[in-house]
C-alpha positions as CSV (number, residue, x, y, z in Angstrom):
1,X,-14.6,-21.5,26.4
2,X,-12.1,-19.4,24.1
3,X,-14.6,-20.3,21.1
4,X,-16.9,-18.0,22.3
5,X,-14.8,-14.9,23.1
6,X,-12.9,-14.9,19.6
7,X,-13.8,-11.4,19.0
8,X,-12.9,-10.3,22.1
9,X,-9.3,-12.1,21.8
10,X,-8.8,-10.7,18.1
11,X,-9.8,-7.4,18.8
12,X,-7.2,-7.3,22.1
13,X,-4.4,-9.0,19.5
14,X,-5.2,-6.4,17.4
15,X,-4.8,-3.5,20.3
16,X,-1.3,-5.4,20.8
17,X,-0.3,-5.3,18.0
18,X,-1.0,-1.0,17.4
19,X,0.6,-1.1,20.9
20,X,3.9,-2.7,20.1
21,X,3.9,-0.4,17.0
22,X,3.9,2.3,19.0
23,X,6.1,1.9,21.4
24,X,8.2,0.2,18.7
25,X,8.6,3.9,17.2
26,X,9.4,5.8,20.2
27,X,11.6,3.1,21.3
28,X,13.6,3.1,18.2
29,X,13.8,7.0,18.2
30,X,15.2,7.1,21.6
31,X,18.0,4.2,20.4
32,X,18.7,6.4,17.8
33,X,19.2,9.6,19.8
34,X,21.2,7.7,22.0
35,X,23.4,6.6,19.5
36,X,23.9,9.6,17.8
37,X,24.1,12.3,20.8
38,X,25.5,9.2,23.4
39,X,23.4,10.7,25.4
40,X,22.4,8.3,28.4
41,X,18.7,9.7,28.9
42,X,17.6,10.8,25.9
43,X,14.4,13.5,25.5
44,X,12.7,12.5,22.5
45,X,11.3,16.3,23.0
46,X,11.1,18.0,19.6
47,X,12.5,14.6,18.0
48,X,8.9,12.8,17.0
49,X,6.1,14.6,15.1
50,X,3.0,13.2,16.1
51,X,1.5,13.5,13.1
52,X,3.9,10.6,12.0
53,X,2.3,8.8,14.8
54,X,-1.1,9.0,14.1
55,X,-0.1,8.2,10.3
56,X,1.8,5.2,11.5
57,X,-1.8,4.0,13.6
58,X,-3.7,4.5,10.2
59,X,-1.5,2.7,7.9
60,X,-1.1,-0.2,10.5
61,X,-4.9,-0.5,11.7
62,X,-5.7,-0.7,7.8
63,X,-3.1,-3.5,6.6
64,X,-4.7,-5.3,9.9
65,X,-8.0,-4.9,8.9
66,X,-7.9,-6.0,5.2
67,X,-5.9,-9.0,6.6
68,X,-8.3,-10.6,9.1
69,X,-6.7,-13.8,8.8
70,X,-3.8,-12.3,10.5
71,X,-5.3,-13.3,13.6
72,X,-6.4,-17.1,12.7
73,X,-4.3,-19.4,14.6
74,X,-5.6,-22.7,14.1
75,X,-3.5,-24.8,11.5
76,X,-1.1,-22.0,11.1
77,X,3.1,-22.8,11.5
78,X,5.2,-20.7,13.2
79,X,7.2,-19.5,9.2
80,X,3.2,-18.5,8.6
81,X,3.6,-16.3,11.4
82,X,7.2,-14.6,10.3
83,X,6.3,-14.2,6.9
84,X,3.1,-12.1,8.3
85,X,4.6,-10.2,10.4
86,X,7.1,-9.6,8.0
87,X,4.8,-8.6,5.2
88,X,2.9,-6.3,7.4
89,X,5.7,-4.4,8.3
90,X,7.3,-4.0,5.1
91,X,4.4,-2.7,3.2
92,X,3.1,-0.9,6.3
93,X,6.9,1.0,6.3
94,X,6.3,1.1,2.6
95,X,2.6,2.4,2.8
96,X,4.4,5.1,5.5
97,X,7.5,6.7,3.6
98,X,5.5,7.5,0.6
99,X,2.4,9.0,2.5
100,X,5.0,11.1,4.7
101,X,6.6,12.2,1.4
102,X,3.0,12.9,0.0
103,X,2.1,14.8,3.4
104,X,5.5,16.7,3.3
105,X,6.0,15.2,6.7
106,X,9.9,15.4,7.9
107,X,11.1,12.2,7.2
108,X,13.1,9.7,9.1
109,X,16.4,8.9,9.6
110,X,17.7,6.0,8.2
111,X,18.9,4.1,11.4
112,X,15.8,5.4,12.6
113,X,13.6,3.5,10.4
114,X,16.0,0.6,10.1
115,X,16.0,0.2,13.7
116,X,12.0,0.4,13.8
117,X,11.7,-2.6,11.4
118,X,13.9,-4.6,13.0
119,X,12.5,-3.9,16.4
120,X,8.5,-4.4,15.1
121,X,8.8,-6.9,13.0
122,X,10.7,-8.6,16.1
123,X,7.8,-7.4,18.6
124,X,4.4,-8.3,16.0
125,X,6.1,-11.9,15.3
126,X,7.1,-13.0,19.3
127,X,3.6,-11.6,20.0
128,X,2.1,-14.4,17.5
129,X,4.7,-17.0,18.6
130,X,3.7,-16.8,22.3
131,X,0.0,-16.4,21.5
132,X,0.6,-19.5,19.2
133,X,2.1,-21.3,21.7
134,X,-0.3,-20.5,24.7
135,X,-3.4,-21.5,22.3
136,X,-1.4,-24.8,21.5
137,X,-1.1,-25.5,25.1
138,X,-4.9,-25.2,26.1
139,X,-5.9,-26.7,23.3
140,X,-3.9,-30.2,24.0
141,X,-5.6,-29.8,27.3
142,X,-9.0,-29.7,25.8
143,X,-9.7,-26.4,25.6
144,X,-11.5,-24.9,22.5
145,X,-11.5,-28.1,20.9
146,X,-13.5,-27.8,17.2
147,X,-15.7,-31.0,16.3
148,X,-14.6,-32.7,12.9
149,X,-16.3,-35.6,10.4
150,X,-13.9,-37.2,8.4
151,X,-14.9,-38.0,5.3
152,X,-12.9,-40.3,2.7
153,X,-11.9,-43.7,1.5
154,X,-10.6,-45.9,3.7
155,X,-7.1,-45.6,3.7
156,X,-6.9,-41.8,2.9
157,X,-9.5,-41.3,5.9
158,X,-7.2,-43.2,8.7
159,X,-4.2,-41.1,7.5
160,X,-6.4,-37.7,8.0
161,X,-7.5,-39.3,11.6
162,X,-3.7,-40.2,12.5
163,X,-2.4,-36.5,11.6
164,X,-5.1,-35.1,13.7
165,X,-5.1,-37.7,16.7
166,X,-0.9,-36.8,16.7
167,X,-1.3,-32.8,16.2
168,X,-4.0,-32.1,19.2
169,X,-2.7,-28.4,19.6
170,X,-4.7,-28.2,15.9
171,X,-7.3,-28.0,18.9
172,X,-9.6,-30.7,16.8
173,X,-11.3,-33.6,17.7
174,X,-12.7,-36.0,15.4
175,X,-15.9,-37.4,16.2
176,X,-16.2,-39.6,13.5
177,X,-15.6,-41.3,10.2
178,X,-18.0,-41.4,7.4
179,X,-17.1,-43.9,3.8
180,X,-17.7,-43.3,0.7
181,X,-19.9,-46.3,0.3
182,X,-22.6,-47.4,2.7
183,X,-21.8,-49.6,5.7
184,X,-22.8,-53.1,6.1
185,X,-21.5,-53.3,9.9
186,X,-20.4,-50.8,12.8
187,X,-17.3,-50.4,12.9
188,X,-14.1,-48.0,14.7
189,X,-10.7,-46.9,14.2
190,X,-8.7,-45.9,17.1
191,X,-11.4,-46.0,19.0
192,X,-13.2,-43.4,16.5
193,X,-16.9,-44.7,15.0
194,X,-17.2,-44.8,11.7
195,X,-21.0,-43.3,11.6
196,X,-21.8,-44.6,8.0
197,X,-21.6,-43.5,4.7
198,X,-21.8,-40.5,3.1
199,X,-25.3,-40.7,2.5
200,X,-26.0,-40.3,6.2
201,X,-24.0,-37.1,6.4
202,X,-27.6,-34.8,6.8
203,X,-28.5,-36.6,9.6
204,X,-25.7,-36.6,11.6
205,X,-25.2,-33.0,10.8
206,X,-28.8,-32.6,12.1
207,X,-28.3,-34.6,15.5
208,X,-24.5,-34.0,16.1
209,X,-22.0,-30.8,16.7
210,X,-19.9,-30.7,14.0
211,X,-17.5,-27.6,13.2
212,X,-15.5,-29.1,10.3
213,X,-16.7,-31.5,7.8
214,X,-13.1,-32.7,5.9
215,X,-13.1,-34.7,2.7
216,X,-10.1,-36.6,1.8
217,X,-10.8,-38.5,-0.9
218,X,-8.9,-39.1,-4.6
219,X,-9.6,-36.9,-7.6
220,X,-11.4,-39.9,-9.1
221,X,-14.4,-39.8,-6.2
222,X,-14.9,-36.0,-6.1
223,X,-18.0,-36.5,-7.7
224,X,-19.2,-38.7,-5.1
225,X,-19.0,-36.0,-2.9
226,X,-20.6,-33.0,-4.5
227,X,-23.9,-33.3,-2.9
228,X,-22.1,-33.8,0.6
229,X,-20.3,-30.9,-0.1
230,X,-23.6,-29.1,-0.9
231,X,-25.4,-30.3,2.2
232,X,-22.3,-28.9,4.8
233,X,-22.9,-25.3,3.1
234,X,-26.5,-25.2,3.5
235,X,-25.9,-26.4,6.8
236,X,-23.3,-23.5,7.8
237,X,-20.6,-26.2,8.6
238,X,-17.0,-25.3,7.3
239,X,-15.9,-27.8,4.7
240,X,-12.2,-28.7,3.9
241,X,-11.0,-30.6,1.1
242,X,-7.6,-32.1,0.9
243,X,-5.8,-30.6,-1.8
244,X,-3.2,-33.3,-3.0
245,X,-5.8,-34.5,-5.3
246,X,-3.0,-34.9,-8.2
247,X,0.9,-36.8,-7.2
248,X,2.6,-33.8,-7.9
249,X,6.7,-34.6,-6.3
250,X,7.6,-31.0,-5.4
251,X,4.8,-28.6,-6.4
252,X,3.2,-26.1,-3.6
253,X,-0.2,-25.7,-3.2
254,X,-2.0,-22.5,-2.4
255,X,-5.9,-21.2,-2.6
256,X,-7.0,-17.9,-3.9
257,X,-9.8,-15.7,-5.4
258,X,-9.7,-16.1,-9.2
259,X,-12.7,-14.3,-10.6
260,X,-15.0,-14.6,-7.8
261,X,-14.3,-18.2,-7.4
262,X,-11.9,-20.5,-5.3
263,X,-8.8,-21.8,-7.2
264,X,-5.9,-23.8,-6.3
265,X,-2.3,-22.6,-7.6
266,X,0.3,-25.7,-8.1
267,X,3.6,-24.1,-8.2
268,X,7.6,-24.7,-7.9
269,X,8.7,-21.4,-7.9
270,X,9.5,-19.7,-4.3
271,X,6.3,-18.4,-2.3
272,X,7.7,-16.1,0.3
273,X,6.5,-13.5,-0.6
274,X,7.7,-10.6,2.2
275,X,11.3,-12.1,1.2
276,X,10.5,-11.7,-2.6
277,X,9.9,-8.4,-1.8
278,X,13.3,-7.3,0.0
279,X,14.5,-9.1,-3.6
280,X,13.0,-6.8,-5.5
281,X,13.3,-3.6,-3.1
282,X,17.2,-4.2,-2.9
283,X,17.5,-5.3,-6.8
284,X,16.0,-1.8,-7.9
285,X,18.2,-0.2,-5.6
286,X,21.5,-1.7,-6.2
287,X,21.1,-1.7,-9.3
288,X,19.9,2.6,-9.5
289,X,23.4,3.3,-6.9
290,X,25.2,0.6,-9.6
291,X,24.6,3.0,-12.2
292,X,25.2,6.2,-10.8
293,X,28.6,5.1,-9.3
294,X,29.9,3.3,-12.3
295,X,28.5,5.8,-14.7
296,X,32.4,6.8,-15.0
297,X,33.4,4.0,-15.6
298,X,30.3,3.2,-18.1
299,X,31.4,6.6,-20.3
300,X,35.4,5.1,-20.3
301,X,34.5,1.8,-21.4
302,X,31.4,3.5,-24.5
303,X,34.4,6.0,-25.4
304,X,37.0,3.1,-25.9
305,X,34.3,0.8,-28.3
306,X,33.6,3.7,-30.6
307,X,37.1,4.3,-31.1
308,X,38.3,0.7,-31.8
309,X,35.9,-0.7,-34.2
310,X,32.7,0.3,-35.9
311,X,29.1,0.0,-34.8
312,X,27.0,0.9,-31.6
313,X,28.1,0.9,-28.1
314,X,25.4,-1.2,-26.7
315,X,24.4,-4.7,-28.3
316,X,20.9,-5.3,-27.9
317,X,19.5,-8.9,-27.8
318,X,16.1,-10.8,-27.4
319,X,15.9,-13.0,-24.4
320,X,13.4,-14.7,-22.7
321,X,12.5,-13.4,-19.3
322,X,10.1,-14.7,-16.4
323,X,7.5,-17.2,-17.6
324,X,9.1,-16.8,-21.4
325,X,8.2,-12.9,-21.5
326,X,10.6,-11.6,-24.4
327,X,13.1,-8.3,-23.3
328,X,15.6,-6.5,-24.8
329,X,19.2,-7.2,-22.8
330,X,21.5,-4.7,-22.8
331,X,25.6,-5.1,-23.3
332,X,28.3,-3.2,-24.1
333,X,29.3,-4.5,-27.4
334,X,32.1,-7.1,-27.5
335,X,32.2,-8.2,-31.2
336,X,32.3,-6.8,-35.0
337,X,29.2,-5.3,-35.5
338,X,28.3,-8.3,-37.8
339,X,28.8,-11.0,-35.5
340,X,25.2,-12.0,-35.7
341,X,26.0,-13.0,-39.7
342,X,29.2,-14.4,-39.3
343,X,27.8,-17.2,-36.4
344,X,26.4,-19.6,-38.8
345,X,29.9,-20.0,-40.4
346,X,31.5,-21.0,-37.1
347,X,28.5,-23.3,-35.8
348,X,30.8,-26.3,-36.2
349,X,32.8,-25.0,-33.6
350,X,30.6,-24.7,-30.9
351,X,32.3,-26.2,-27.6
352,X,29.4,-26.6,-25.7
353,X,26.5,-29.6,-26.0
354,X,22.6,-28.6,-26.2
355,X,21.2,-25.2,-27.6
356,X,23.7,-22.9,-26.1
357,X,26.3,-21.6,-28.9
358,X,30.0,-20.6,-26.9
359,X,33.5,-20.4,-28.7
360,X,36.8,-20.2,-26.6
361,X,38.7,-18.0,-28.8
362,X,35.5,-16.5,-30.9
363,X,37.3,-14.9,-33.7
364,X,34.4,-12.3,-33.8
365,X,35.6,-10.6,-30.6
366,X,36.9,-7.4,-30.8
367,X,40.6,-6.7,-28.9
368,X,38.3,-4.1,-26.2
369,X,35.2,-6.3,-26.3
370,X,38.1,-9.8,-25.2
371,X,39.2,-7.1,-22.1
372,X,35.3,-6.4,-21.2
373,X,34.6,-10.6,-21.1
374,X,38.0,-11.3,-18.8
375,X,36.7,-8.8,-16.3
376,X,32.8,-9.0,-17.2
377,X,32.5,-5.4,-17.8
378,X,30.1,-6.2,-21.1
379,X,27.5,-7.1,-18.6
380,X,27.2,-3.4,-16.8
381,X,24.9,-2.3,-18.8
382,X,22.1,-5.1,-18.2
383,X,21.9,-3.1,-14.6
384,X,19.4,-0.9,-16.8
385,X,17.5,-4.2,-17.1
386,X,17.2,-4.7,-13.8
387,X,16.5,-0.8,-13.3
388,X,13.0,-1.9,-15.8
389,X,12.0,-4.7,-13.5
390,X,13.1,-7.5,-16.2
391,X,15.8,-9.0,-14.6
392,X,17.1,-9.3,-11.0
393,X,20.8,-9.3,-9.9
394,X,21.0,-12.8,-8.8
395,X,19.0,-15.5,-10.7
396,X,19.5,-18.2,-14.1
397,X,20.7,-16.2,-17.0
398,X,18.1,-15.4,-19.9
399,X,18.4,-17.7,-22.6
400,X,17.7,-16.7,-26.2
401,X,14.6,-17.8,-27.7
402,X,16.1,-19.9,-30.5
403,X,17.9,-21.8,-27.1
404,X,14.6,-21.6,-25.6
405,X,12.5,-23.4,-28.3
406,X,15.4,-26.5,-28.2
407,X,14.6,-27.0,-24.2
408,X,13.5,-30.1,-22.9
409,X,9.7,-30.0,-20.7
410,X,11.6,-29.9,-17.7
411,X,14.6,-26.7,-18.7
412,X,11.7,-24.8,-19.3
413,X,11.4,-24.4,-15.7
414,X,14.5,-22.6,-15.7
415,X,12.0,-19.8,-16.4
416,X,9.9,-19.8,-13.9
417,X,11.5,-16.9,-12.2
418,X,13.6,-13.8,-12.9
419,X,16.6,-14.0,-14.9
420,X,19.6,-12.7,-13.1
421,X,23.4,-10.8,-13.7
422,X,25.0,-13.6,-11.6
423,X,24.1,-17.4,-10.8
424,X,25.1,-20.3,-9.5
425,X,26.9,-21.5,-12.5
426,X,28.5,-18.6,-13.6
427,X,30.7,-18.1,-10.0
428,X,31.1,-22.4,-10.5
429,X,32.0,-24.4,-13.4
430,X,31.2,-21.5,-15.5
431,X,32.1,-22.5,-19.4
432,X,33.4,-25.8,-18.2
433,X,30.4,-26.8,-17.1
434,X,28.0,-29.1,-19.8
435,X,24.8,-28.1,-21.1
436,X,22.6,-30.2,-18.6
437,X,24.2,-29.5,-15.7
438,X,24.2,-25.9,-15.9
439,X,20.7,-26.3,-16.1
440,X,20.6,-28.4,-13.2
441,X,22.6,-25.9,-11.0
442,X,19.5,-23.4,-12.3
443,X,16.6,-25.4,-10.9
444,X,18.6,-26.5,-7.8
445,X,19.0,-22.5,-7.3
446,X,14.9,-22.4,-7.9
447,X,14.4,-25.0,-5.5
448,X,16.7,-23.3,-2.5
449,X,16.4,-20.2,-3.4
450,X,16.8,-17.9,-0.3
451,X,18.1,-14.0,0.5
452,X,20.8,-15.6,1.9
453,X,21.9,-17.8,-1.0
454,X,21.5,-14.5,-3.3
455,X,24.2,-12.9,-1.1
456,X,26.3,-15.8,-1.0
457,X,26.7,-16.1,-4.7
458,X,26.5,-12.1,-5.2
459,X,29.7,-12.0,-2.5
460,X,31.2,-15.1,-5.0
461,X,30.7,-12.8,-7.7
462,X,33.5,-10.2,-6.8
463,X,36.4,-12.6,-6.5
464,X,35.3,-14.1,-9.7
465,X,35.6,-11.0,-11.9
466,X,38.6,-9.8,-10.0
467,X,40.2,-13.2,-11.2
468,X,39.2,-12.2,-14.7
469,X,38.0,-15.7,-14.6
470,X,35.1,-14.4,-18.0
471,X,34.8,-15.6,-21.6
């Protein structure tokens, strides 16, 4: 039986995995010699220190380690298996740069270490997929099959049976069902006893195998189930509890340690966590080469404000960031330096529904500051923001708090993630767009939000301040 050699399989997943590492490196060095010196047999001689090697076995065996449940297959979906891999070789490369650079260690090239996280992450992640599917196959024949009590209302109880009766690569078997309330008369479903109540749950546990006891009952009858849950722990069987206990439409659920205890997180933000990661990697980057290259630029732009009308540069504003944390945006100054004053006196003219104050031709703009809004120049200087960790380059734009305070329950989820430079409304309808759909266009960006939709609407960016299409 696999169930009794688990060790033994993890701790040969685990030697596969330091494997494919390995020859993941050397691979990747040889690729890059080969590239670079076309030569056809490449001596990696003199190329690799060893020391970088060993480092790399460290980090990796370590990230492995502190992540057991790496190697837990049961249950799992083939995006759980990406997203691992993916995490484990982003903050191993991480984990690796800045010890070489703390070991003084020569560093590697940069198609080098390109190439190796493309190649491992596509090594670690195939390994999982055909372990994955190999475990699914002997376990619809049987194989390693884990025992299960259902316990649960009536109709939440047949649902949990159908899922696992249609799923058997889960590799479960359910040997019974057991009711919330005690049982006149035998009965089955799909051929499946129903063993009694949950009153009877210590006997059974005393005279049956049972690996899994799962409860899927409504909030309302959780305490009916407290002492059940109590009896599977002293027991040593592994409980599971359904976790769509409230009808949330769109919310994801996920467990974690809070305090010492077990919590459930509800949440509509985006969970991928290795992607959110590139996000942020590649938003303090950009943003850093943004500001070195356009620093020129930047000092043309300061130079031609100061000379046309009075005031600072930069116009500093209070926004709301992630969650409703407050920052200070940055901008280069487009108006009389007291614009702020002079708003309340034009609030009849606001063209655009809601909280949100706009003006076609603002009379408080100054001549430079109209030329900085056509090509969107004014909004350089917010790549310091992004430099600080409070804003991202692609993401809903941060609204001020007096906007903030006006919102409806469901626009404050606009704010549920980090503000951006760009969105999806400003390379759309833009200003022609109403209040409530621009906020619309926000969440529908939460909702789908993707590395690849942040480089679709970064790349719709460019045409749309080449066409000077700001206000």
């Amino acid at each position: 039986m696999l169930r009794g050699n688990i060790p033994c399989l993890r701790g040969i997943n685990f030697l596969l995995d330091i494997i494919l590492t390995i020859a993941s490196f050397f691979l990747t060095a040889a690729a890059t010699l080969l590239i670079r010196e076309q030569l056809l047999w490449p001596s990696l001689a003199g190329s690799i220190d060893y020391r970088q090697v060993a480092l790399l076995v460290l980090i990796w065996s370590c990230l492995i380690y502190f992540r057991g449940e790496r190697y837990v297959y049961r249950l799992k979906r083939v995006t759980d298996f990406a997203r691992e891999a993916a995490t484990l070789v982003l903050y191993g490369t991480g984990f690796f740069l800045i010890s070489c650079y703390l070991l003084k260690l020569p560093p590697l090239s940069r198609m080098h270490l390109v190439l190796f996280v493309i190649c491992n992450f596509t090594a670690l992640f195939l390994l999982r997929l055909v372990l994955l599917k190999t475990l699914h196959r002997l376990r619809t024949r049987g194989l390693n099959n884990q025992q299960v009590l259902v316990v649960g209302t009536r109709k939440r109880a047949r649902w949990l049976v159908d899922e696992i009766q249609n799923n058997r690569h889960w590799g479960l078997q359910v040997r019974g069902i057991l009711s919330l309330r005690p049982q006149r008369t035998t009965s089955r479903y799909c051929d499946i006893p129903i063993m009694g109540s949950v009153g009877d749950l210590q006997d059974l546990l005393k005279n049956e195998r049972v690996d899994y006891v799962m409860f899927s009952v409504p909030v309302g009858r959780l305490n009916a189930i407290k002492q059940a849950v109590l009896i599977c722990e002293q027991a040593g069987v592994k409980i599971c509890l359904q976790t769509d206990l409230f009808p949330l439409k769109s919310s994801r659920v996920s467990g974690i340690d809070f305090a010492g205890k077990p919590a459930l997180v509800y949440s509509r933000e985006p969970e991928r966590k290795a992607a959110l990661v590139v996000k942020g990697i590649v938003d303090w980057t950009a943003a850093a080469i943004g500001l070195i290259a356009l620093s020129p630029l930047m000092l043309l732009i300061a130079t031609a404000i100061k000379q046309t009308s009075h005031g600072p540069v930069f116009f500093k504003q209070t926004r709301c960031g992630c969650n409703g944390k407050r920052f200070e945006l940055y901008k280069f100054r487009t108006m009389v330096a007291d614009a702020e004053k002079l708003k309340k006196s034009l609030l009849g003219q606001n063209e655009m529904d809601g909280p949100v104050f706009k003006i076609t031709e603002d009379p408080r703009i100054t001549r430079v500051g109209k030329a900085l809004r056509k090509l969107s120049l004014d909004e350089l200087p917010q790549l310091i923001n992004v430099v600080k960790g409070e804003m991202s380059l692609v993401g809903p734009r941060p609204p001020l708090p007096s906007e903030v305070s006006q919102y409806d329950i469901w626009q404050r989820r606009k704010l549920s993630v980090m503000p951006g430079l760009t969105c999806t409304w400003q390379v759309g309808d833009r200003n022609n767009s109403t209040f409530e759909s621009w906020m619309k266009q926000d969440l529908e960006y939460i909702d789908n939000w993707s590395l690849w939709l942040d480089a679709k609407i970064l790349l719709k960016t460019i045409p749309t301040v080449i066409s000077a299409n700001g206000k």
